[in-house]
N, CA, C and O atoms as CSV, one atom per row, in Angstrom:
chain,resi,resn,atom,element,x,y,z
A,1,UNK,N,N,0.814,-1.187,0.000
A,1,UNK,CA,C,0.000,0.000,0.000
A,1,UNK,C,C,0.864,1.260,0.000
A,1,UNK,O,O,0.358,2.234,-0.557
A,2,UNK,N,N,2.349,1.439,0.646
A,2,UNK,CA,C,2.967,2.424,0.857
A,2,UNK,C,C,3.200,2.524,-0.472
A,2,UNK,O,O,2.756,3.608,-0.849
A,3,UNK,N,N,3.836,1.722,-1.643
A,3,UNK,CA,C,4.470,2.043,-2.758
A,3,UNK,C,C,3.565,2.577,-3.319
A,3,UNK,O,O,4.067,3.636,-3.696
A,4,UNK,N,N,1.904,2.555,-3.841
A,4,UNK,CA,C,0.543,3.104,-4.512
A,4,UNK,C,C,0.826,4.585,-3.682
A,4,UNK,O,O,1.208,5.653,-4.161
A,5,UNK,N,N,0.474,4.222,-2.166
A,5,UNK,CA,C,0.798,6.012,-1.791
A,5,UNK,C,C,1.690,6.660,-2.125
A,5,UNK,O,O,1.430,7.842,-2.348
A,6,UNK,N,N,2.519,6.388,-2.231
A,6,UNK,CA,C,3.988,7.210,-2.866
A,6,UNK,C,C,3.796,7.443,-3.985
A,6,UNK,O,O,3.374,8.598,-3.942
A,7,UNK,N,N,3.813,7.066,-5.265
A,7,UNK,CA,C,3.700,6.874,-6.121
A,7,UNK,C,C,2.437,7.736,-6.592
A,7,UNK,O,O,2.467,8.527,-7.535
A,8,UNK,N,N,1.507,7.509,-5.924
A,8,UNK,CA,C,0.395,8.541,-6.395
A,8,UNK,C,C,0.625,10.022,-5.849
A,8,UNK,O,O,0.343,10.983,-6.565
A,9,UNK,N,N,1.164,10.193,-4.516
A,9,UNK,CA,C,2.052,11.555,-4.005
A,9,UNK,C,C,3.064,11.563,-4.949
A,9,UNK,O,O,3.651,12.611,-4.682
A,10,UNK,N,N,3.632,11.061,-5.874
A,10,UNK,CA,C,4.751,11.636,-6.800
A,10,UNK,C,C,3.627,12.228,-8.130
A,10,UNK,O,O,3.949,13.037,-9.000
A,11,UNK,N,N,2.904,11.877,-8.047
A,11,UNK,CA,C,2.014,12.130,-9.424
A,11,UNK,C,C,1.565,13.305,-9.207
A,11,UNK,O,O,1.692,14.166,-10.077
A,12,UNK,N,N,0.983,13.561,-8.068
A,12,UNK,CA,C,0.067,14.388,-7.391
A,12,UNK,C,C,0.778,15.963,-7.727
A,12,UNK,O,O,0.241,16.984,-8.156
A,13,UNK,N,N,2.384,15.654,-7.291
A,13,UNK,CA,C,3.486,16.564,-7.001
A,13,UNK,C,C,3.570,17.045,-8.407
A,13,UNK,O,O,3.392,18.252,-8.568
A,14,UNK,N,N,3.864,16.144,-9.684
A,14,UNK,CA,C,3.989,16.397,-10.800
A,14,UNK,C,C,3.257,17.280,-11.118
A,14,UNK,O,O,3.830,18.320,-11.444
A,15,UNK,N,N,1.518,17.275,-11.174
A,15,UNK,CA,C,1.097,17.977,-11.598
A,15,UNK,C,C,1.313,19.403,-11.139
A,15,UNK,O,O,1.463,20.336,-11.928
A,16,UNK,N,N,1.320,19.532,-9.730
A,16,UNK,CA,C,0.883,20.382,-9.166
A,16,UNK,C,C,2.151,21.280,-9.004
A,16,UNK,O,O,2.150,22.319,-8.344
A,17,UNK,N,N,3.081,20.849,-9.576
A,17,UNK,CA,C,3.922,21.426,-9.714
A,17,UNK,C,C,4.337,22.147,-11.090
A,17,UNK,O,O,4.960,23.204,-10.991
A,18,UNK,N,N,4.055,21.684,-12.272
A,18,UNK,CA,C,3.438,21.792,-13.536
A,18,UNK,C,C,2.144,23.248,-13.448
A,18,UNK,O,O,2.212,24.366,-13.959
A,19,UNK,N,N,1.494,22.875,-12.936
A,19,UNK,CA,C,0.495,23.454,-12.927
A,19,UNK,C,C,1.262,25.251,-12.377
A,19,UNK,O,O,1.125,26.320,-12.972
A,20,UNK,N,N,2.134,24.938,-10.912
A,20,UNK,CA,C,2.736,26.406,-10.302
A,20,UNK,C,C,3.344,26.910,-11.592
A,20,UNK,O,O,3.254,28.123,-11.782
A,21,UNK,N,N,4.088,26.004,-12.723
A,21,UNK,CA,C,5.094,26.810,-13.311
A,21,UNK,C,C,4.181,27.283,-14.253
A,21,UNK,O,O,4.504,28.365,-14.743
A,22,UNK,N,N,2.493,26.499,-14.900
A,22,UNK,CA,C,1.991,27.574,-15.756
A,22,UNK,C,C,1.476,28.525,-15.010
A,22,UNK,O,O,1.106,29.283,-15.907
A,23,UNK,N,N,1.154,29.090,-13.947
A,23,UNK,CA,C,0.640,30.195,-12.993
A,23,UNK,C,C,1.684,31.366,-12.817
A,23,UNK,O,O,1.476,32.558,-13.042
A,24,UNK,N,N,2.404,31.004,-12.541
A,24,UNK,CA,C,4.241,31.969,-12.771
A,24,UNK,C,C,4.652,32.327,-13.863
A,24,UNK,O,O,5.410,33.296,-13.917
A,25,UNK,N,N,4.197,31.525,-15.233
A,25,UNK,CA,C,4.570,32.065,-16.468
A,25,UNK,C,C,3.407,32.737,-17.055
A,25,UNK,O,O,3.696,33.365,-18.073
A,26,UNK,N,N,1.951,32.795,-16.644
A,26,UNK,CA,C,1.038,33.645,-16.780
A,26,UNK,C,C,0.883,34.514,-16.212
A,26,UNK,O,O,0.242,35.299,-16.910
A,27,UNK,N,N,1.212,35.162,-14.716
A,27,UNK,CA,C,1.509,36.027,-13.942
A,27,UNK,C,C,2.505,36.978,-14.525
A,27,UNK,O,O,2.275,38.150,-14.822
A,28,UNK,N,N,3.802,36.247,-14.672
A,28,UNK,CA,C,4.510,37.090,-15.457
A,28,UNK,C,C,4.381,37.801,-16.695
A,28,UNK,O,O,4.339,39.022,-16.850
A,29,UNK,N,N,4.327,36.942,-17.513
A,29,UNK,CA,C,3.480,37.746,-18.487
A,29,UNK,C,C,2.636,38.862,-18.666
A,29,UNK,O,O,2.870,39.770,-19.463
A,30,UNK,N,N,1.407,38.777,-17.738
A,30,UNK,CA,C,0.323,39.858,-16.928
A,30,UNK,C,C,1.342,40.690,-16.578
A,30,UNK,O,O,1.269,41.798,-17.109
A,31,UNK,N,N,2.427,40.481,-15.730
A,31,UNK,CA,C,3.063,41.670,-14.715
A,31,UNK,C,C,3.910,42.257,-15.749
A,31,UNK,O,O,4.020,43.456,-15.495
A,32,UNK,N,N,4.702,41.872,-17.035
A,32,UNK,CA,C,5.523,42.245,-17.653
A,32,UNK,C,C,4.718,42.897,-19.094
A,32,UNK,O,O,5.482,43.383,-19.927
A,33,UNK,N,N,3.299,42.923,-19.396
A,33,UNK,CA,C,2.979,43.180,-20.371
A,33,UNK,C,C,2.582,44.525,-21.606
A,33,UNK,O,O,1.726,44.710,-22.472
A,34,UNK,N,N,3.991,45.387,-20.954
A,34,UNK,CA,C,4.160,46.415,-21.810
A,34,UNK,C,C,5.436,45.848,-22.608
A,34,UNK,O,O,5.714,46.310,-23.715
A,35,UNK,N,N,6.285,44.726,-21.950
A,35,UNK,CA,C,7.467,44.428,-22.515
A,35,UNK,C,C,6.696,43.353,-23.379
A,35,UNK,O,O,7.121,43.492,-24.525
A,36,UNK,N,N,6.120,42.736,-23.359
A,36,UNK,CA,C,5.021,41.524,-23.983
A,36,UNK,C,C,4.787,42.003,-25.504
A,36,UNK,O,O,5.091,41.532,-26.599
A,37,UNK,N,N,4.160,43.063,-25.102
A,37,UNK,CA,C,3.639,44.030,-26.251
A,37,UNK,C,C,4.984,44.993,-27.025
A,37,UNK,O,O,5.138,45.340,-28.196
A,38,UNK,N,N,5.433,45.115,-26.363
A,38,UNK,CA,C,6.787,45.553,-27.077
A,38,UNK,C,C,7.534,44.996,-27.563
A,38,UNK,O,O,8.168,45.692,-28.355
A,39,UNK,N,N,7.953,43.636,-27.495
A,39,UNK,CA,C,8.116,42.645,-27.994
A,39,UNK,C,C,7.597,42.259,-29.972
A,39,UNK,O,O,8.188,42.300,-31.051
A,40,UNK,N,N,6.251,41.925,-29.515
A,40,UNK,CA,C,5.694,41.393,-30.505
A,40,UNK,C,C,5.435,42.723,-31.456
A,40,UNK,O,O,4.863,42.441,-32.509
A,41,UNK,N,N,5.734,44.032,-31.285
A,41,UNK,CA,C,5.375,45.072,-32.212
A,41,UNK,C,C,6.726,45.041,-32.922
A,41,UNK,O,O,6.870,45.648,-33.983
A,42,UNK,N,N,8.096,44.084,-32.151
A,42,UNK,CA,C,9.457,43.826,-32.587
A,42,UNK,C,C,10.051,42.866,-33.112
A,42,UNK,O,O,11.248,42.781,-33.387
A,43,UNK,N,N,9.199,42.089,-33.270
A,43,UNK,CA,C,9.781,40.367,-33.461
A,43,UNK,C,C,8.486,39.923,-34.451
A,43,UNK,O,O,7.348,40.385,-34.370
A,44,UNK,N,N,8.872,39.095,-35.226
A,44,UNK,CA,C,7.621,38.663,-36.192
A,44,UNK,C,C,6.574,37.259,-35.950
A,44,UNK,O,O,6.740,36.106,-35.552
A,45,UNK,N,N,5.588,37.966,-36.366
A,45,UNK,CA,C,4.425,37.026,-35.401
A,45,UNK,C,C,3.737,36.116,-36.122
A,45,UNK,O,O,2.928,35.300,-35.679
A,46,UNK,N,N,4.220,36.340,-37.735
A,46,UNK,CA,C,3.595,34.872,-38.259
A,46,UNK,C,C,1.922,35.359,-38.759
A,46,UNK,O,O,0.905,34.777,-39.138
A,47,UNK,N,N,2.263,36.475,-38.554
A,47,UNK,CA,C,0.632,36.860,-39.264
A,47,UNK,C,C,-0.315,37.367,-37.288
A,47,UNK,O,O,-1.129,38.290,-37.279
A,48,UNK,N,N,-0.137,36.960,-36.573
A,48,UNK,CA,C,-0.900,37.273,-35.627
A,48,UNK,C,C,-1.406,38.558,-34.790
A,48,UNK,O,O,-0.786,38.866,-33.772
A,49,UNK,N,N,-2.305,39.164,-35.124
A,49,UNK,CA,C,-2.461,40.093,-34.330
A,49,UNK,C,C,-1.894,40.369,-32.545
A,49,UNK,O,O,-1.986,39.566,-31.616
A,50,UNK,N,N,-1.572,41.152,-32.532
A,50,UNK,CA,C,-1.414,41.213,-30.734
A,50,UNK,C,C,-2.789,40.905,-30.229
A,50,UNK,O,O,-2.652,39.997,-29.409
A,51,UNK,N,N,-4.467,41.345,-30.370
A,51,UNK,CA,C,-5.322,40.693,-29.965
A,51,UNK,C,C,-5.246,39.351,-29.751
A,51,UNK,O,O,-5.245,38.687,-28.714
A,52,UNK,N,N,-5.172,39.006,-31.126
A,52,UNK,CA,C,-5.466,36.950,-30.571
A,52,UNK,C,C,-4.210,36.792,-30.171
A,52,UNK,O,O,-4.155,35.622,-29.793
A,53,UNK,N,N,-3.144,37.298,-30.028
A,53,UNK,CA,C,-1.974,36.626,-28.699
A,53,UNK,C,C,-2.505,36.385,-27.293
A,53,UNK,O,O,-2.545,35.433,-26.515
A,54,UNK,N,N,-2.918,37.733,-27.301
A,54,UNK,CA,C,-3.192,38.138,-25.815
A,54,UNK,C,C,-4.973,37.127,-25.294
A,54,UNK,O,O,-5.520,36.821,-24.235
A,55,UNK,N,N,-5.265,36.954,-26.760
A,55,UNK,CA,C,-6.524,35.945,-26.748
A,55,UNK,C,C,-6.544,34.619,-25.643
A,55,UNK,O,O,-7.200,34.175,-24.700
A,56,UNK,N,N,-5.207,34.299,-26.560
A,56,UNK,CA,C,-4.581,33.072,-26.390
A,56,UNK,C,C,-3.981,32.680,-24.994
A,56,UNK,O,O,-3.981,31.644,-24.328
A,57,UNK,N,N,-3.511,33.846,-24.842
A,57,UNK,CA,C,-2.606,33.776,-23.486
A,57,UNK,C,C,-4.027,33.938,-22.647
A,57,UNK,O,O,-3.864,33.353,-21.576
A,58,UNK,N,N,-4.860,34.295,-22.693
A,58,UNK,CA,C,-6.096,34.742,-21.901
A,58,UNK,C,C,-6.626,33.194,-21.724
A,58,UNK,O,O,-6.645,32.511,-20.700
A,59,UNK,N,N,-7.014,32.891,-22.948
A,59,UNK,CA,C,-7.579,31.417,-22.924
A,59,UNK,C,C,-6.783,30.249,-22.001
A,59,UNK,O,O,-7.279,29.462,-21.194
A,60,UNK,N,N,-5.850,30.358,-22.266
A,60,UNK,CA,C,-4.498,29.595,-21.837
A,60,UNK,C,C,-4.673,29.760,-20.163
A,60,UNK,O,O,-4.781,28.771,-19.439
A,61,UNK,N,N,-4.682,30.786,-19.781
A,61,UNK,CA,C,-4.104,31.490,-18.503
A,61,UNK,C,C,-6.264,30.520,-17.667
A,61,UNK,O,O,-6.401,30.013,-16.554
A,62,UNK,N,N,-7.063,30.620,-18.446
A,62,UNK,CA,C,-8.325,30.695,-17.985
A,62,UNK,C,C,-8.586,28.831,-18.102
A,62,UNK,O,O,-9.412,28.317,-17.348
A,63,UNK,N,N,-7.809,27.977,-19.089
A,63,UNK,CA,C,-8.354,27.135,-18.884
A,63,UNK,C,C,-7.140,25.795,-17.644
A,63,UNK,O,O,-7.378,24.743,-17.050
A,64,UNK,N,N,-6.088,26.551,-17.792
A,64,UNK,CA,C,-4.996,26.329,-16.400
A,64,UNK,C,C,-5.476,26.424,-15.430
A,64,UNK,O,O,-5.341,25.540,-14.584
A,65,UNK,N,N,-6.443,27.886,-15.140
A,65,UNK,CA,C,-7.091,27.994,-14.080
A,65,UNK,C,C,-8.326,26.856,-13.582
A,65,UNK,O,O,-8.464,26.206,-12.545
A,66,UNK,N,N,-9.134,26.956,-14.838
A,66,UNK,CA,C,-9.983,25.569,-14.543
A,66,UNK,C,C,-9.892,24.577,-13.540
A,66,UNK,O,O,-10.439,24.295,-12.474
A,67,UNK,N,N,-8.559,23.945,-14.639
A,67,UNK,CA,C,-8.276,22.518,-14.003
A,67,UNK,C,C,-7.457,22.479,-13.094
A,67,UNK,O,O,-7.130,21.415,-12.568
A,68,UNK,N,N,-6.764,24.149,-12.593
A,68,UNK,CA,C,-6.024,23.877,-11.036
A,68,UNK,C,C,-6.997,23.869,-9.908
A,68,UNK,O,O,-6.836,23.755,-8.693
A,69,UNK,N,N,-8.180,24.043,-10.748
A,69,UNK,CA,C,-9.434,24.676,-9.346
A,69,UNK,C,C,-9.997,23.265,-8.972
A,69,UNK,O,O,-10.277,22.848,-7.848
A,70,UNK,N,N,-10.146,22.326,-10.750
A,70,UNK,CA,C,-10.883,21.273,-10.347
A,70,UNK,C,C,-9.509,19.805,-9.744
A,70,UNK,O,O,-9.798,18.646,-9.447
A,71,UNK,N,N,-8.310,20.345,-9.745
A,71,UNK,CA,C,-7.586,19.023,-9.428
A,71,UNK,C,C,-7.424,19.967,-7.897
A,71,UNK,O,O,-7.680,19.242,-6.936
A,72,UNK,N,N,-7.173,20.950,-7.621
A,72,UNK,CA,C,-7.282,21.447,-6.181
A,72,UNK,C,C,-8.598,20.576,-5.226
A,72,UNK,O,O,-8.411,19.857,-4.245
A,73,UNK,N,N,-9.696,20.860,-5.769
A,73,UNK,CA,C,-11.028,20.390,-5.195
A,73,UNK,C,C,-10.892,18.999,-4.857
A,73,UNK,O,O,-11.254,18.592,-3.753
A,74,UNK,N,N,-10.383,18.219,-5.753
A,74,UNK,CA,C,-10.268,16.632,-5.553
A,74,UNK,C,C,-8.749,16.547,-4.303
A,74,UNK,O,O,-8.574,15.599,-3.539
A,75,UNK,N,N,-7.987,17.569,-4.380
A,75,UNK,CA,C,-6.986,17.090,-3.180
A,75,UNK,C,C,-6.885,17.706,-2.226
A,75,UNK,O,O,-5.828,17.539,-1.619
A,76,UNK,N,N,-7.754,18.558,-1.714
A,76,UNK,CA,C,-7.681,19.702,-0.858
A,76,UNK,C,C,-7.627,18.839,0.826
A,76,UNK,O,O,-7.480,19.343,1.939
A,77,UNK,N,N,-7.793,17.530,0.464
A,77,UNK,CA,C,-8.093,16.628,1.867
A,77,UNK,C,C,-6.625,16.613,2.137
A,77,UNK,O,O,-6.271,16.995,3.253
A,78,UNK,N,N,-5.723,16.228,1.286
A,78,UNK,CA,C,-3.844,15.431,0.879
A,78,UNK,C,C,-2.994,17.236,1.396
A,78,UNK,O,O,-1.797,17.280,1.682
A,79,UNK,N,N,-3.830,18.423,1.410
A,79,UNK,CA,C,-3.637,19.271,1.394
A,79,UNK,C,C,-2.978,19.968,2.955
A,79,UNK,O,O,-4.044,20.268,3.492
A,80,UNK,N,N,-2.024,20.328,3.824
A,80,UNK,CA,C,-2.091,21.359,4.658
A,80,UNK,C,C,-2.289,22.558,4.491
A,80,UNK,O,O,-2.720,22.997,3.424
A,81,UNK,N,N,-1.997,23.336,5.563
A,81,UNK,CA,C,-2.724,24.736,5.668
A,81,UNK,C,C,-1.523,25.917,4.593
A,81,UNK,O,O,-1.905,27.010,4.173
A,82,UNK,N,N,-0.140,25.360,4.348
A,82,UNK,CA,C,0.611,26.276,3.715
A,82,UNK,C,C,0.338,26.064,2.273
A,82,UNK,O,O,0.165,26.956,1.441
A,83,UNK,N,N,0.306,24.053,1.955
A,83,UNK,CA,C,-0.344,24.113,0.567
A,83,UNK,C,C,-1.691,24.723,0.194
A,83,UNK,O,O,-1.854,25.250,-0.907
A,84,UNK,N,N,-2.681,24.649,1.134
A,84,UNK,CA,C,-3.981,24.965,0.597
A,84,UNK,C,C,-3.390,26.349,0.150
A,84,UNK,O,O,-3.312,26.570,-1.059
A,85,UNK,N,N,-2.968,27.298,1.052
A,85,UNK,CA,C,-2.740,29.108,0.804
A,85,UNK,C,C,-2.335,29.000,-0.536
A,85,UNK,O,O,-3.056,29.548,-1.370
A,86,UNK,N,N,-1.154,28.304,-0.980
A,86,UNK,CA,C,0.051,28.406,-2.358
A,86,UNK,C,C,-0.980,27.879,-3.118
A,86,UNK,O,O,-0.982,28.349,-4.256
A,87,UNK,N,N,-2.077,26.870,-2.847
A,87,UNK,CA,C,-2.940,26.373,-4.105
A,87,UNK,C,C,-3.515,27.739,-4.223
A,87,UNK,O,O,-3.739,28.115,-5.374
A,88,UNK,N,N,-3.833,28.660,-3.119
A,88,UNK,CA,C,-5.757,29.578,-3.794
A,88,UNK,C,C,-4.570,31.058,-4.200
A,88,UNK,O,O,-5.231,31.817,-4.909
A,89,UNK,N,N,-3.413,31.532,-4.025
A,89,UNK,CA,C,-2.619,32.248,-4.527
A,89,UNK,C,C,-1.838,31.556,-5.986
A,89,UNK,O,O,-1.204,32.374,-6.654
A,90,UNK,N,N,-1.855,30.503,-6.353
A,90,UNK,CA,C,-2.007,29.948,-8.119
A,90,UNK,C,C,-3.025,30.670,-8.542
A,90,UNK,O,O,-2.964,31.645,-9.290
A,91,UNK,N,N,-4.233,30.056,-7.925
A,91,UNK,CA,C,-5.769,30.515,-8.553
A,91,UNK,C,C,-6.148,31.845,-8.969
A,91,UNK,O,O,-6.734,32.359,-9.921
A,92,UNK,N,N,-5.482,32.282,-7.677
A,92,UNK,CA,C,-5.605,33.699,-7.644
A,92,UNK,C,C,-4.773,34.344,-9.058
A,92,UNK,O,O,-5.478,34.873,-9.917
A,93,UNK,N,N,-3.601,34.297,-9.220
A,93,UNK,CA,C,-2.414,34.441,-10.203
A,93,UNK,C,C,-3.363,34.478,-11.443
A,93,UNK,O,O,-3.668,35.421,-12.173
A,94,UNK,N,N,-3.817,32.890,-11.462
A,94,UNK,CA,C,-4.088,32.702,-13.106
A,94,UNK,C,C,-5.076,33.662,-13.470
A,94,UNK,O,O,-4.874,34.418,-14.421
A,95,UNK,N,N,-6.005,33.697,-12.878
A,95,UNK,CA,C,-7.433,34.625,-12.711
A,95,UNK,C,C,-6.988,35.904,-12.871
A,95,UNK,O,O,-7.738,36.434,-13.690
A,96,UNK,N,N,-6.087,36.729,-12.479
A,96,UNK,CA,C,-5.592,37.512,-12.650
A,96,UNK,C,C,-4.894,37.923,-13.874
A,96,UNK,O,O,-5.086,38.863,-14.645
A,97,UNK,N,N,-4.034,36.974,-13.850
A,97,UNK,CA,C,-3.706,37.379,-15.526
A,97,UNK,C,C,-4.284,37.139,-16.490
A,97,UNK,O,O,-3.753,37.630,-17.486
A,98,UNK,N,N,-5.789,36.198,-16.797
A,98,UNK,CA,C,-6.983,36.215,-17.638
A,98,UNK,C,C,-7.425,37.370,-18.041
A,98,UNK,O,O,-7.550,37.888,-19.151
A,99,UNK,N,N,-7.760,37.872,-16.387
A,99,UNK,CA,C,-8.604,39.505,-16.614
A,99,UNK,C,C,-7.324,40.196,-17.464
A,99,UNK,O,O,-7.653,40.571,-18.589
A,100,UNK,N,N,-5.847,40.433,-17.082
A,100,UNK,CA,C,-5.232,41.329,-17.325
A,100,UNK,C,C,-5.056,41.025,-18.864
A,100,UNK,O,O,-4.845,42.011,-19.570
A,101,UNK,N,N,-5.102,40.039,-19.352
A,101,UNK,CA,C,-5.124,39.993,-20.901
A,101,UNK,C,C,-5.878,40.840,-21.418
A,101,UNK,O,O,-5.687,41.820,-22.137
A,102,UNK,N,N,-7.025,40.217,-20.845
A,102,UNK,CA,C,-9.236,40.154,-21.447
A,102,UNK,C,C,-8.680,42.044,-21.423
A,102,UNK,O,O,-8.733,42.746,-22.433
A,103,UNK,N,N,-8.210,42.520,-20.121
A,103,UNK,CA,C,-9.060,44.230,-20.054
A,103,UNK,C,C,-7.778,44.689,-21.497
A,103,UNK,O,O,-8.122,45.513,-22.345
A,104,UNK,N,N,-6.777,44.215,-21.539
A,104,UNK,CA,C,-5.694,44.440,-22.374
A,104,UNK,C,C,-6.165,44.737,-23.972
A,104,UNK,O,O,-5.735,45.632,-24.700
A,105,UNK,N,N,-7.151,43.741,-24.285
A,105,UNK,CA,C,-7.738,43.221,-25.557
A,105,UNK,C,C,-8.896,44.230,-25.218
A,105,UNK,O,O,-9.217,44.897,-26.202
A,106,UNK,N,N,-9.470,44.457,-24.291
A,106,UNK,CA,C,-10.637,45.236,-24.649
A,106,UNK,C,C,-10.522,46.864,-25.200
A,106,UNK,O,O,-11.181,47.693,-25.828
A,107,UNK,N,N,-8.764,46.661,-24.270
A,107,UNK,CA,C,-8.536,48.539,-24.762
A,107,UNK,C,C,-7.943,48.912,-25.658
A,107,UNK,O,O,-7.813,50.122,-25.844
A,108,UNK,N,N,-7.361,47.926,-26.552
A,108,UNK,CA,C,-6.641,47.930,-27.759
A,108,UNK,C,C,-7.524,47.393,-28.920
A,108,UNK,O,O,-6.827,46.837,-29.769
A,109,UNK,N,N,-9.008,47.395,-29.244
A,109,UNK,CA,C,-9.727,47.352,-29.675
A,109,UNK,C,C,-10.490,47.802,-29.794
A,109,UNK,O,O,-11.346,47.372,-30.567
């Protein structure tokens, strides 16, 4: 039984660790996104508007959020009180940089 517990705590870790580094690279993004945009008005985009980037990254950033909310919900039991905080400050992150895309796209349009 110990090796299944372990083993499923290594899985568990994988994701959820996966999951922090897309929350940190969508955050950043959000926090850095005059350089984002300065960027892509500098570098060639293959045909893409800066809207559907920032679409994308929106979508991206919103459906990460999803499934950290719905694999959070299923482990919140496996969870202590410092992981639960670092899980709802992910949540928080991704959600955040959704909106900061979404209001991004609304004002450049």
């Amino acid at each position: 039984m110990e090796l299944i517990d372990s083993g499923w705590r290594a899985s568990l870790t994988n994701i959820n660790d996966e999951i922090e580094r897309q929350a940190t690279a969508m955050a950043t993004a959000a926090a850095d996104l005059p350089l984002l945009l300065y960027r892509f008005r500098t570098t060639p985009t293959g045909g893409m508007s800066v809207g559907t980037v920032l679409n994308k990254l929106a979508e991206t950033a919103e459906h990460v959020g999803e499934f950290a909310r719905e694999f959070g919900e299923q482990n919140w039991v496996d969870m202590d009180e410092d992981e639960t905080a670092d899980w709802r400050k992910v949540l928080a992150d991704l959600e955040a940089a959704a909106a900061t895309f979404r209001r991004t796209v609304n004002v450049i349009s």
